[in-house]
C-alpha positions as CSV (number, residue, x, y, z in Angstrom):
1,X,-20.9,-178.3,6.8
2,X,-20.3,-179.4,3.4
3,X,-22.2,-176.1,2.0
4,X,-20.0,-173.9,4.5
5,X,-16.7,-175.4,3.4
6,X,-17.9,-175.2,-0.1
7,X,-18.5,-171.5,0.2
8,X,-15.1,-170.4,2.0
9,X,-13.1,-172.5,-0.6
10,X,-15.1,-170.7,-3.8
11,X,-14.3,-167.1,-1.9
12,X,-10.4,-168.7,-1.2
13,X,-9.9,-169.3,-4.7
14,X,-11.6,-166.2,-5.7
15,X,-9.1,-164.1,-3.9
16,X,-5.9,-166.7,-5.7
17,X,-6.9,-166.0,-8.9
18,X,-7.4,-162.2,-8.9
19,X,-4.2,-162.2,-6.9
20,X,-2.8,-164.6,-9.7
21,X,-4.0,-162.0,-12.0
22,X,-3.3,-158.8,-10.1
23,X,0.4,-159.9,-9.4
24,X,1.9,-162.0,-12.2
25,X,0.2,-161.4,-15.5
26,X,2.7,-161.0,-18.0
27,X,1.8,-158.1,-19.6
28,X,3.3,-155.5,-16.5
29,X,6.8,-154.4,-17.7
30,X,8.2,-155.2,-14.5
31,X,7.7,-159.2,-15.0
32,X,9.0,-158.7,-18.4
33,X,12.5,-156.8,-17.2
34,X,12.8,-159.2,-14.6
35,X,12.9,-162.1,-17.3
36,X,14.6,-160.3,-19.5
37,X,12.1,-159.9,-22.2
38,X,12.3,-156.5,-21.8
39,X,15.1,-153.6,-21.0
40,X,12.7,-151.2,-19.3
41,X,10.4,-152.2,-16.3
42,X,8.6,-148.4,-16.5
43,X,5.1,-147.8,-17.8
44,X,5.0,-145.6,-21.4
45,X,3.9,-143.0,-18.7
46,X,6.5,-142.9,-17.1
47,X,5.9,-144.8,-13.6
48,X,7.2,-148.5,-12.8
49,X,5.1,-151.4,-14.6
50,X,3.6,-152.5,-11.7
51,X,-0.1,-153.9,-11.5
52,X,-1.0,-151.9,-8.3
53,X,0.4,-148.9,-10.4
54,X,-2.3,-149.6,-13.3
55,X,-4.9,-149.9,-10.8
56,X,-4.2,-146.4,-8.9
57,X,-2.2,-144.2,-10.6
58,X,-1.5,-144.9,-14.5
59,X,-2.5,-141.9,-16.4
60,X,-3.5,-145.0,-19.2
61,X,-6.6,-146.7,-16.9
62,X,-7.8,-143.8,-14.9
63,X,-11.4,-145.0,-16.1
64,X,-10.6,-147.8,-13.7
65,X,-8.7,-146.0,-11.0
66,X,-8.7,-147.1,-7.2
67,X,-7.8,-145.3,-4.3
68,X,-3.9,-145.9,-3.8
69,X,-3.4,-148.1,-0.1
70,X,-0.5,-147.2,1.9
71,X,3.1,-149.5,1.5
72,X,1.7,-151.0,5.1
73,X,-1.7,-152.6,3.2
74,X,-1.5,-153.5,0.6
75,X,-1.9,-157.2,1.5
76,X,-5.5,-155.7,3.2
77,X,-6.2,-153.5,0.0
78,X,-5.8,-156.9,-2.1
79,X,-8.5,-158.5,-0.2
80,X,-10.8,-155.8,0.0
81,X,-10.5,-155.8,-3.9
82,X,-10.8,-159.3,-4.1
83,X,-13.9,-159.4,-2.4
84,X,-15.4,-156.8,-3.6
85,X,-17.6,-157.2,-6.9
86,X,-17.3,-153.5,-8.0
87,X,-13.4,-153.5,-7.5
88,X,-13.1,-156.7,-9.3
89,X,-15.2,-155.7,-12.8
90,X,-12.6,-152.7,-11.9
91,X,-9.3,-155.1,-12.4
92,X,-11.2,-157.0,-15.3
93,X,-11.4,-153.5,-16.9
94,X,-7.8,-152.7,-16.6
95,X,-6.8,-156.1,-17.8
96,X,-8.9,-156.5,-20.5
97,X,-7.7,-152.6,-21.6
98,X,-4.1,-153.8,-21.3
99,X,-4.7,-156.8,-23.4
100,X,-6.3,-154.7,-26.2
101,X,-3.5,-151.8,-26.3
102,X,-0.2,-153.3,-25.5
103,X,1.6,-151.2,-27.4
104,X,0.4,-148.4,-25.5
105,X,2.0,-149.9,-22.6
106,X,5.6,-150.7,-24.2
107,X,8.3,-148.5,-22.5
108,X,9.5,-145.7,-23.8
């Protein structure tokens, strides 16, 4: 029991942290606007800052692209991702790339 419990809270937390990661690092022009750190929530390439834009259709991270879920799944396509190893080295890609070139990513 202890094993089992042990096991669904590792996959849990999994799927909280690559959410955590996905949705709120700081680095997406849209959570800077929103706090005012910024003026701009749009991507240098021209679509909104969002981290499900980097991950399907920013012209910057197509290396890492991911087939775009419709509005109605997203919550579904975050869990696929989440528990899926090649979709995760995927996000860690695109994060990693945005960490490295940030002024790549600076509005317009």
């Amino acid at each position: 029991m202890r094993a089992i419990y042990k096991a669904v809270l590792i996959k849990k937390l999994t799927f909280v942290l690559l959410e955590y990661l996905l949705l709120s690092t700081w680095t997406f022009p849209c959570h800077l606007k929103r706090f005012h750190l910024s003026d701009s929530d749009y991507c240098s390439c021209g679509g909104i800052g969002t981290a499900l834009h980097y991950a399907t259709e920013c012209i910057y991270t197509v290396s890492w692209h991911m087939k775009k879920p419709a509005p109605n799944f997203e919550q579904e396509w975050l869990k696929r991702v989440a528990n899926n190893l090649v979709s995760r080295q995927r996000i860690r890609g695109i994060i990693k790339f945005i960490s490295e070139n940030r002024d790549l990513f600076r509005s317009p």
